[in-house]
C-alpha positions in Angstrom: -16.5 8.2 9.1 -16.4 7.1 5.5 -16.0 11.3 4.4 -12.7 11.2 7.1 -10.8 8.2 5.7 -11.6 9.5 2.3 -9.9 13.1 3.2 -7.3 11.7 5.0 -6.3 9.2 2.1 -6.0 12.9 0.1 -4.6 14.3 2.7 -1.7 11.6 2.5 -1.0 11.8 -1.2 0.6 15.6 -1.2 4.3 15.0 -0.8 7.0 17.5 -0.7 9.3 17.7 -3.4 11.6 15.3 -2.5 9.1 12.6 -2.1 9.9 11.1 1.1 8.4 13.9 3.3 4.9 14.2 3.8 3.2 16.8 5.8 1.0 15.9 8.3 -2.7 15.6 6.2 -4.7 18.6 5.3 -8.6 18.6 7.5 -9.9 19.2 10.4 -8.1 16.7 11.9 -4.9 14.8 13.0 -3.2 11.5 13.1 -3.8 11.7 16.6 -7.1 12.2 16.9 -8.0 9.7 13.7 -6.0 6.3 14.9 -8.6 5.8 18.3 -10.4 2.5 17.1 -10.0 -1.2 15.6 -12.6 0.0 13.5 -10.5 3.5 12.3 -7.4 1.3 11.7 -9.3 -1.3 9.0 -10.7 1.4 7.8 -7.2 3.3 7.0 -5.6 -0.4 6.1 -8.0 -0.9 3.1 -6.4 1.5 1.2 -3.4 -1.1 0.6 -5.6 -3.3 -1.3 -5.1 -0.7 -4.0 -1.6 -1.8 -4.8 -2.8 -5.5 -6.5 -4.6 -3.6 -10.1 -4.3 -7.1 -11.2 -6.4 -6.3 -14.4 -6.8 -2.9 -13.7 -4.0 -0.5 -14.4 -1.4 1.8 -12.1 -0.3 0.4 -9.1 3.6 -0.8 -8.8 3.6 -1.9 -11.8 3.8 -5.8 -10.6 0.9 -6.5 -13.3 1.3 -6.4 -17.3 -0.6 -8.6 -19.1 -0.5 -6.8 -22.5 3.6 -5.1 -21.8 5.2 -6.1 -24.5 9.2 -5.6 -22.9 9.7 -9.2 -23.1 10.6 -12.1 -25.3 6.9 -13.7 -25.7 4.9 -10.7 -27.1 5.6 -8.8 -30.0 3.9 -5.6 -32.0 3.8 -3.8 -34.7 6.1 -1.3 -33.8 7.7 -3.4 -31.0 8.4 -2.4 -27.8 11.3 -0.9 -26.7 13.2 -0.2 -23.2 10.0 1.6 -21.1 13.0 4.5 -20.4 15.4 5.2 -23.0 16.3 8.6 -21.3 16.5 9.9 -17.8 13.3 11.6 -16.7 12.1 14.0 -14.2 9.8 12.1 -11.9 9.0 8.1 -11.9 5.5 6.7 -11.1 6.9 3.9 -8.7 9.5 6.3 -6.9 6.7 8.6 -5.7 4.3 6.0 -5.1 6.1 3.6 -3.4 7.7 6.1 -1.0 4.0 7.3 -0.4 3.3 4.1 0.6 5.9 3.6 3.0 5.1 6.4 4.8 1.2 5.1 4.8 2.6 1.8 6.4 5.1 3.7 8.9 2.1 6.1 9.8 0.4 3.2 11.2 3.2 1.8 13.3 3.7 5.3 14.9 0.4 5.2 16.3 -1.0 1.3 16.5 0.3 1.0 19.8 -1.4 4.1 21.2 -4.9 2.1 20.5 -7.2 0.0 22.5 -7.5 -3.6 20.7 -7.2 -7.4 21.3 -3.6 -7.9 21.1 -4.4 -10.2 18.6 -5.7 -7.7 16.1 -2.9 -5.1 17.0 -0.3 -8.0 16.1 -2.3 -8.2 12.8 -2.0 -4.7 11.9 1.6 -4.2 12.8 2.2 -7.8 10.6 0.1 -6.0 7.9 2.1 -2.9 7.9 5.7 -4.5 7.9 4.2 -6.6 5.2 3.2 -3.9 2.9 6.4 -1.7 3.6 8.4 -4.5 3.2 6.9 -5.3 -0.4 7.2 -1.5 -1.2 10.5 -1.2 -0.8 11.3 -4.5 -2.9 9.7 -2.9 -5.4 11.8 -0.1 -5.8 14.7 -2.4 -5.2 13.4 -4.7 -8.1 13.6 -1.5 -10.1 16.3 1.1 -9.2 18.5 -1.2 -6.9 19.9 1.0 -4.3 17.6 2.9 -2.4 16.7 4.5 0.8 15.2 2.4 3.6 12.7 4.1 5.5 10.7 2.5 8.8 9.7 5.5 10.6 7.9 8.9 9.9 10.0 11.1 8.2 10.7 14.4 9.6 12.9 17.9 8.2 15.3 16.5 10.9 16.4 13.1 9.3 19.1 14.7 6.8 20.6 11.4 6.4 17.6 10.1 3.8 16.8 13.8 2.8 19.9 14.3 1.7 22.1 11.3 2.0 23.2 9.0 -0.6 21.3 5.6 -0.9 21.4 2.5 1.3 22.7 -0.3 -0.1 20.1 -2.7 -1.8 21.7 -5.9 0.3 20.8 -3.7 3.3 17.7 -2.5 1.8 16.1 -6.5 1.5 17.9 -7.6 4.1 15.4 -5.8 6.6 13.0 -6.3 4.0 13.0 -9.9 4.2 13.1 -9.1 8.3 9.7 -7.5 7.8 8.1 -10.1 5.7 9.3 -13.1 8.5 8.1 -10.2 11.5 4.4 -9.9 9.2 4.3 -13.6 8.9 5.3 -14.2 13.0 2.7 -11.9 13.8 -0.4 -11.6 11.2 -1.7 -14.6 13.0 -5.4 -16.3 12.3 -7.1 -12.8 10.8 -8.6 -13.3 7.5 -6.7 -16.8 7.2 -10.0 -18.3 5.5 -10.1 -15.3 3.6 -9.1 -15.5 -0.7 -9.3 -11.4 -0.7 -8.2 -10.1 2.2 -4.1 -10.2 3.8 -3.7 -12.9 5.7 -0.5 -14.8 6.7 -1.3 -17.0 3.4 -0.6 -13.5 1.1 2.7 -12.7 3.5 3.9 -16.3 2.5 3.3 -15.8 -1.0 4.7 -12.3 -1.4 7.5 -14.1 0.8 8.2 -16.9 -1.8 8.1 -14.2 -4.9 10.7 -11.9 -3.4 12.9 -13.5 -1.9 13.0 -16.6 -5.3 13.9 -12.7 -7.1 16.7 -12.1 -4.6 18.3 -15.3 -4.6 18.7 -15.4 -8.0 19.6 -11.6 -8.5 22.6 -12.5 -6.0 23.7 -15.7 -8.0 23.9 -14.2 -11.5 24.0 -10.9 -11.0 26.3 -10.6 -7.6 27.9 -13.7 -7.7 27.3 -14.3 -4.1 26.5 -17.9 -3.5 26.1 -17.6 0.2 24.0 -14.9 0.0 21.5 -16.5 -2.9 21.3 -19.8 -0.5 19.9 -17.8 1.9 17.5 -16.0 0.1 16.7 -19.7 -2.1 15.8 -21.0 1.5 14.0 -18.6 2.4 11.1 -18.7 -0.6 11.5 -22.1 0.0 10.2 -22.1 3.3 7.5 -19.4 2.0 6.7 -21.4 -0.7 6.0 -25.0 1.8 4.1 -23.3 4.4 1.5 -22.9 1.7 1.9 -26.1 -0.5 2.2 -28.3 3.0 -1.1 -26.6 4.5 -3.8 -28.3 3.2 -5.6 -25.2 2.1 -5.0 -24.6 -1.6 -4.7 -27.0 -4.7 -4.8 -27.1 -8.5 -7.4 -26.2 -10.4 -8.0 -29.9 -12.9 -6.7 -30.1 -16.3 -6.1 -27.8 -18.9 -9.5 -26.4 -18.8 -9.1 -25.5 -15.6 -5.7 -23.9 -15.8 -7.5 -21.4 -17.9 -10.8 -21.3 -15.5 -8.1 -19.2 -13.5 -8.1 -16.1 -15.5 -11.9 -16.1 -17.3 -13.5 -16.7 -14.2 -16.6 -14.6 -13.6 -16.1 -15.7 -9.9 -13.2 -16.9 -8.7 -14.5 -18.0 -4.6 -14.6 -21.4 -5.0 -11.2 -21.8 -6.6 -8.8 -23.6 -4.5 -5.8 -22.6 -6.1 -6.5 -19.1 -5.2 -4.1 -17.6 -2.1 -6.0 -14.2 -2.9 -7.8 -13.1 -6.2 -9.4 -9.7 -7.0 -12.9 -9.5 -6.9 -14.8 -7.7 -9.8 -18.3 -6.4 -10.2 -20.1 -5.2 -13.6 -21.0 -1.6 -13.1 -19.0 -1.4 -9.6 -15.3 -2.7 -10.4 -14.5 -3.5 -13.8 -11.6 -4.1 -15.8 -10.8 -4.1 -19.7 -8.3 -7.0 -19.7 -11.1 -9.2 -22.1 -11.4 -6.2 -24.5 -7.8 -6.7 -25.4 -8.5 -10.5 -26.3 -11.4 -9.3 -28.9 -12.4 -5.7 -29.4 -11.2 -4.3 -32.7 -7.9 -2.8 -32.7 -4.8 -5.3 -33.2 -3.6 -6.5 -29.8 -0.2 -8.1 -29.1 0.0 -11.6 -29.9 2.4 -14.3 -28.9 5.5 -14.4 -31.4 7.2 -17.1 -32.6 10.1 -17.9 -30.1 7.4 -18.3 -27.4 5.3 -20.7 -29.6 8.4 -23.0 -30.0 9.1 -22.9 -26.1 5.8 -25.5 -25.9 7.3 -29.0 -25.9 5.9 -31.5 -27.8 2.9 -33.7 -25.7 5.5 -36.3 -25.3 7.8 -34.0 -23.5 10.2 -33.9 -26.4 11.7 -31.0 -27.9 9.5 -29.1 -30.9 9.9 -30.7 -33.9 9.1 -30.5 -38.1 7.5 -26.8 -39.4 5.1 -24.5 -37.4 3.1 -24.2 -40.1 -0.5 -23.3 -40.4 -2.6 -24.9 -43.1 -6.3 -24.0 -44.7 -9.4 -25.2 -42.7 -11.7 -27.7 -44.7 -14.7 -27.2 -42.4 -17.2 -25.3 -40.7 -16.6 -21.4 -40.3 -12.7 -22.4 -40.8 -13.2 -23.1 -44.3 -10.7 -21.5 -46.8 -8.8 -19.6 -43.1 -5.8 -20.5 -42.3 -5.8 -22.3 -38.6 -3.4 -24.1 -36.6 -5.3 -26.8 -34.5 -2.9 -29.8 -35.8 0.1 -27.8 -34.5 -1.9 -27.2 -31.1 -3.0 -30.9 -30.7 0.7 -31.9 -31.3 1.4 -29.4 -28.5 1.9 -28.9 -24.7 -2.2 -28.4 -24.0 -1.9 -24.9 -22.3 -0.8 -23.9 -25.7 -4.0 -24.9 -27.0 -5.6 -22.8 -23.8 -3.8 -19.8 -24.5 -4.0 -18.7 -28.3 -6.8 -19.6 -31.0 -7.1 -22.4 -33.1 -7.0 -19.9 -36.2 -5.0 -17.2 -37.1 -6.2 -13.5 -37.4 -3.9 -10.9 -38.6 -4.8 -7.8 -41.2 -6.5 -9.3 -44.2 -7.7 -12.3 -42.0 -9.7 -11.0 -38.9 -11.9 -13.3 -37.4 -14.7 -13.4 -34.3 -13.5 -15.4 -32.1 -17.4 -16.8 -30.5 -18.8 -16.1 -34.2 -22.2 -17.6 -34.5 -22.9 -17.9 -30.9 -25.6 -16.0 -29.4 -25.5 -13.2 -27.9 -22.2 -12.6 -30.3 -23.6 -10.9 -33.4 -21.9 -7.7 -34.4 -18.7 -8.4 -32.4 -16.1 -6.7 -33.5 -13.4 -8.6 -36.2 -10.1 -8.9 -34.1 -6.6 -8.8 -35.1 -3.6 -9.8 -34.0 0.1 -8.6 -34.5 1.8 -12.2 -34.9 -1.3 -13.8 -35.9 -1.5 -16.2 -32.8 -4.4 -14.4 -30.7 -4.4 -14.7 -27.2 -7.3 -16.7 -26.0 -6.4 -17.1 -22.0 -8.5 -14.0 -20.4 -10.9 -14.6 -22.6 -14.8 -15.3 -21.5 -17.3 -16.7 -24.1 -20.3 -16.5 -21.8 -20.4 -13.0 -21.3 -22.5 -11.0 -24.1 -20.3 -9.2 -26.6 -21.0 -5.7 -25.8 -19.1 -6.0 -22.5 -16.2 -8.3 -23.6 -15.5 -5.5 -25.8 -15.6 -2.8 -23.5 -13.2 -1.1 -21.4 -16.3 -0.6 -18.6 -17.5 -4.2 -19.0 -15.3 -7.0 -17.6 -15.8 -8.4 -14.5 -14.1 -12.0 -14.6 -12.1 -12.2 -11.6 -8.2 -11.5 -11.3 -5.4 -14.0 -9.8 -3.0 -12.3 -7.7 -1.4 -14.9 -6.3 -2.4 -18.5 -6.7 -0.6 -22.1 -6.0 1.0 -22.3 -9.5 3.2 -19.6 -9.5 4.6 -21.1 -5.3 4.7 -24.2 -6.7 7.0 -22.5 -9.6 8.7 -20.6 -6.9 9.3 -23.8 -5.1 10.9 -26.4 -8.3 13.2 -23.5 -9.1 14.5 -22.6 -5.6 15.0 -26.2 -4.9 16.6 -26.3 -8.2 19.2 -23.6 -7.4 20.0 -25.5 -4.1 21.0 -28.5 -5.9 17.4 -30.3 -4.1 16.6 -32.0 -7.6 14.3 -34.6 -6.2 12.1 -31.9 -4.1 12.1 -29.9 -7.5 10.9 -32.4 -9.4 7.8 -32.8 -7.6 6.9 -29.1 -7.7 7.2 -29.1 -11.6 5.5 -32.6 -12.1 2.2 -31.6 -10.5 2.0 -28.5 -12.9 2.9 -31.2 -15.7 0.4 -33.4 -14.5 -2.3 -31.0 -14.7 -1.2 -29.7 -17.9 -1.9 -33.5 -19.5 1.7 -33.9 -19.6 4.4 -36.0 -18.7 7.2 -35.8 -15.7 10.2 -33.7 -16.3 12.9 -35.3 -17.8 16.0 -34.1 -19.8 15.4 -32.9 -23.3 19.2 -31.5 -23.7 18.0 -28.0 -25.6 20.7 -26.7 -27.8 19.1 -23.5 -26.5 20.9 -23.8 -23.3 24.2 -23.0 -24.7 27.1 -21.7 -22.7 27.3 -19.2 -25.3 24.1 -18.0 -24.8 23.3 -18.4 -21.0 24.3 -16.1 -18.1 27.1 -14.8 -19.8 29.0 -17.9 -20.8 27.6 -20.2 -17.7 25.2 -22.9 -19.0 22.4 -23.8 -16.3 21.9 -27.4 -15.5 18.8 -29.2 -17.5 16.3 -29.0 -14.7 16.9 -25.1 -14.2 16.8 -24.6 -17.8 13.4 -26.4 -17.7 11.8 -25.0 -14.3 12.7 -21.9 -16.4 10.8 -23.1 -19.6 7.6 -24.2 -17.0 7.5 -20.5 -15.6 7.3 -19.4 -19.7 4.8 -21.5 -20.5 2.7 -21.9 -17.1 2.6 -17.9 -16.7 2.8 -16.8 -20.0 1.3 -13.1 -20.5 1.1 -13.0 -16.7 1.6 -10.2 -14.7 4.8 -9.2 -16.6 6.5 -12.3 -14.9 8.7 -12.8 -18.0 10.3 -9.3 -17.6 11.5 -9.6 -14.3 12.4 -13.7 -14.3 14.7 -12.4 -17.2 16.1 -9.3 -15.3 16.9 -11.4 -12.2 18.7 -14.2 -14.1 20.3 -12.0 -16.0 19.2 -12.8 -19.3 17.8 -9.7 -20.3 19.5 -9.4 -23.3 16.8 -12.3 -24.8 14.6 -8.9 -25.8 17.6 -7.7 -27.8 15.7 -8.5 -31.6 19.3 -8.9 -33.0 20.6 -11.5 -30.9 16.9 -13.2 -30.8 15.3 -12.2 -34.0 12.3 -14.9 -33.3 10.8 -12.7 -30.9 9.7 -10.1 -33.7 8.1 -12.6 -35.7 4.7 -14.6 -35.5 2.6 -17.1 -37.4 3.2 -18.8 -40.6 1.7 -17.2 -43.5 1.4 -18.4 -46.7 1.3 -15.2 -49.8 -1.6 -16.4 -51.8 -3.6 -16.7 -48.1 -6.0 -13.3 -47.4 -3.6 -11.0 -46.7 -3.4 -7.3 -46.1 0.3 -6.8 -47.9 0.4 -3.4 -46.9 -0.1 -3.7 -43.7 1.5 -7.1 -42.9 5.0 -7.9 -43.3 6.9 -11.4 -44.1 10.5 -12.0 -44.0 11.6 -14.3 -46.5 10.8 -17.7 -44.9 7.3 -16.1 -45.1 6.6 -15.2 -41.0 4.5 -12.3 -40.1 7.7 -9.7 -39.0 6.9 -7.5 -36.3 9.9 -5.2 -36.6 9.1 -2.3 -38.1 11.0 0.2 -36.2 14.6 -0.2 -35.5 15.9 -3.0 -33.9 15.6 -3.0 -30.0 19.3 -3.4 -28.4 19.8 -4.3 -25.1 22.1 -2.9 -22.9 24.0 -3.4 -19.2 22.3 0.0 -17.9 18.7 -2.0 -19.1 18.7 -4.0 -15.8 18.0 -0.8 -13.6 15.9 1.8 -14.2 17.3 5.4 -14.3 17.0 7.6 -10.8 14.6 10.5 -11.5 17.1 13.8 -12.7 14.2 15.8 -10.9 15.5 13.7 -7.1 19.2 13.8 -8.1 18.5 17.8 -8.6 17.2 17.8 -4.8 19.7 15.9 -3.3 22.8 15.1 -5.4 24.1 12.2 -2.6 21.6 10.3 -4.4 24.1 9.9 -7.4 22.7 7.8 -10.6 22.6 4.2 -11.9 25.2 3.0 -13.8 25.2 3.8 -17.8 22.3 6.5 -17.3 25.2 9.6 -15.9 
């Protein structure tokens, strides 16, 4: 059985050119003869596990921990738009279309099987699940696009070779098939932290639809519609908050005991996690936070978006100073600025600063350590969060040898979801909750207006200031999710603020750490501007513009069906 799914899976992946038309699969078999058992259908549903890569790579691009397209990472070369001209083909366009037809595949045929009604419910909640996600995705990234929910055939000329569907029409019957997955998925899996279960439909529920509400406030001025959607990932986000099943991890330390986990099962924050094995599923997410070549660090404007550990605004110089003890001595370090800090900060990035001229170990001495390699950092602030000391050296600096388990979705980020939906509907009180129990378990303490000059009219949503608790459910998300899952990216898409990565407008976000010239320095290789900051831009600067909040339709699409047409700014 396992040789069928596997050819059928294959058999599944060879589209026609136009991407939304797949021939029945290649074997010695059929759909018709494949979907007979309970047993067949798991089977075939396990293959939508392979959309959360969480540390892995691929997938629909939802995770990014080392993407550098946003305003808290910066590079050597920094990053610039992901497409700067119209290509041929696009990753997420083929895939997610593949996908849909995988989901709608199963629907055809679920009803022609004998199974507890309860199971059948399950799988048809699964599949309007999954195709509902799919086709946000796309939406997230192209905005109009075709809405499929059935098999296609050469008959259906009206997607083949029609123009798009609208993208309010497109999540509207998205969001209908995330409420129909969550009506139906019932008690399958529900104890279950890997596996879909009702729990997962909520949480995908609360992360799209907090998107959609605020793409239709800022970006389609449509209050009605953004209420609705707000609501919506409200109600999502409750069902899991009021359930009794998840809560924070404690403290700092164990804010950061959800991404260096070598086993994430007993985690009650967890909605669902992905499992990883040494030698059977691994990752390389650790090797970025040590192994030898320069990774991206955290850059200047995102260390200054930590508030002080009174709650107040940053204040005096981010300056690092010489170490006096132990194997600091004579290195520049940072731990007054990080006890003087938010504590994630402190959970996040190093103690000490390694850039070129200054690399450093971050576990030197311990055992098991020796002949690690000597990391680097672009900004000089090294990112410490995915890091795991207990795991030997060798396999924290290799791409085959990290198994600490991944967060896919977890109670933070609904609880997030929650304060800033609540926020948008003018429910300050209810948002205030949400936000203090992250502060609380950050050692902090509970929201209260800090009146950033940041929040400018000027600067803001195109002349439109948001109100102080927005502007600081905002800052939370930073800070709370910082290098996660390319979070940053798309918050700043859907509020329309993408034009925080333009370096001109926001030159903070191409510098990092403090650096003093007589310190070890590698002058070639490390620039300072002239307040003496390590300065990331070395290309040209990276200019936003309108077009940047949609990606570009493939040309190779718009050559097989013209009706497509193309987004705005990329004709």
């Amino acid at each position: 059985m396992k040789k069928i799914i596997l050819s059928l899976m294959a058999g599944m992946v060879l589209f026609t050119s136009c991407d939304l038309l797949n021939p029945n699969p290649l074997d010695n078999f059929t759909e018709e003869n494949f979907f007979t058992s309970e047993t067949n259908v798991e089977m075939y549903t396990n293959y939508f596990y392979n959309e959360w890569t969480a540390y892995g790579t691929g997938g629909s691009s939802e995770f990014g921990y080392w993407t550098t397209l946003n305003d808290n990472q910066a590079v050597t070369g920094l990053s610039g738009w992901n497409f700067i001209a119209v290509s041929a083909s696009d990753g997420t366009w083929n895939a997610c279309y593949q996908e849909i037809r995988r989901a709608n595949i199963l629907l055809n045929h679920i009803d022609e099987i004998d199974m507890p009604a309860a199971s059948k419910n399950y799988y048809k909640g699964l599949a309007h699940l999954y195709r509902g996600w799919q086709h946000f995705c796309l939406v997230r990234k192209f905005g109009d696009c075709y809405w499929v929910d059935k098999e296609l055939t050469t008959d259906d000329n009206d997607i083949l070779y029609g123009p798009r569907h609208n993208r309010n029409t497109v999540m509207d019957n998205v969001l209908a098939d995330l409420n129909f997955a969550i009506e139906n998925m019932g008690d399958k899996n529900a104890g279950s932290r890997t596996a879909y279960n009702v729990h997962v439909a909520n949480a995908i529920k609360s992360r799209v639809c907090l998107f959609e509400g605020s793409y239709a406030k800022y970006h389609l001025k449509d209050d009605a519609r953004a209420k609705t959607y707000f609501e919506a990932a409200k109600v999502a986000s409750e069902a899991l908050i009021n359930n009794g099943m998840f809560a924070l991890t404690p403290g700092a330390e164990g804010y950061r005991a959800n991404y260096n986990s070598l086993d994430l099962a007993g985690n009650t924050e967890m909605i669902m996690y992905k499992k990883y094995v040494l030698g059977v599923l691994y990752h390389a997410n650790q090797d970025y936070c040590c192994g030898s070549t320069q990774t991206p660090g955290l850059n200047k404007a995102a260390f200054n978006a930590y508030l002080m550990k009174d709650g107040s605004l940053p204040t005096g110089e981010d300056k690092g100073v010489l170490g006096t003890d132990g194997l600091d001595a004579g290195k520049p370090v940072i731990y007054h600025l990080l006890e003087a800090r938010d504590p994630r900060l402190a959970q996040q990035i190093d103690g000490y600063l390694a850039y070129v001229g200054n690399g450093r170990v971050r576990y030197e001495g311990m055992p098991g350590q020796e002949g690690a390699a000597e990391n680097t950092v672009s900004t000089g602030y090294g990112i410490l969060k995915f890091d795991e000391p207990v795991t030997l050296a060798k396999y924290r600096q290799a791409t085959n040898g990290n198994e600490t388990d991944a967060p896919i979705f977890w109670l933070a980020e609904i609880l997030l979801n929650h304060a800033e939906a609540c926020a948008e509907l003018g429910q300050d009180a209810e948002a205030k909750v949400s936000l203090n129990k992250l502060r609380k378990r950050a050692g902090m303490p509970d929201y209260a207006p800090v009146n950033d000059p940041a929040n400018d009219a000027a600067l803001i949503n195109g002349g439109t200031a948001v109100n102080d608790l927005v502007w600081e459910v905002r800052r939370e998300r930073r800070i709370e999710l910082m290098f996660d899952n390319n979070d940053r990216h798309w918050s700043l898409i859907r509020w329309k603020e993408l034009k925080r990565l333009d370096t001109n407008l926001y030159p903070d976000q191409t510098k990092g750490a403090w650096i003093d010239a007589s310190w070890p320095i590698d002058t070639k290789n490390v620039k300072l501007d002239a307040n003496g900051y390590i300065d990331c831009q070395t290309t040209e600067p990276r200019v936003f513009e309108e077009k940047h909040y949609l990606a570009p339709i493939p040309s190779g699409q718009i050559a097989l069906n013209p009706e497509i047409g193309q987004n705005p700014g990329w004709e």
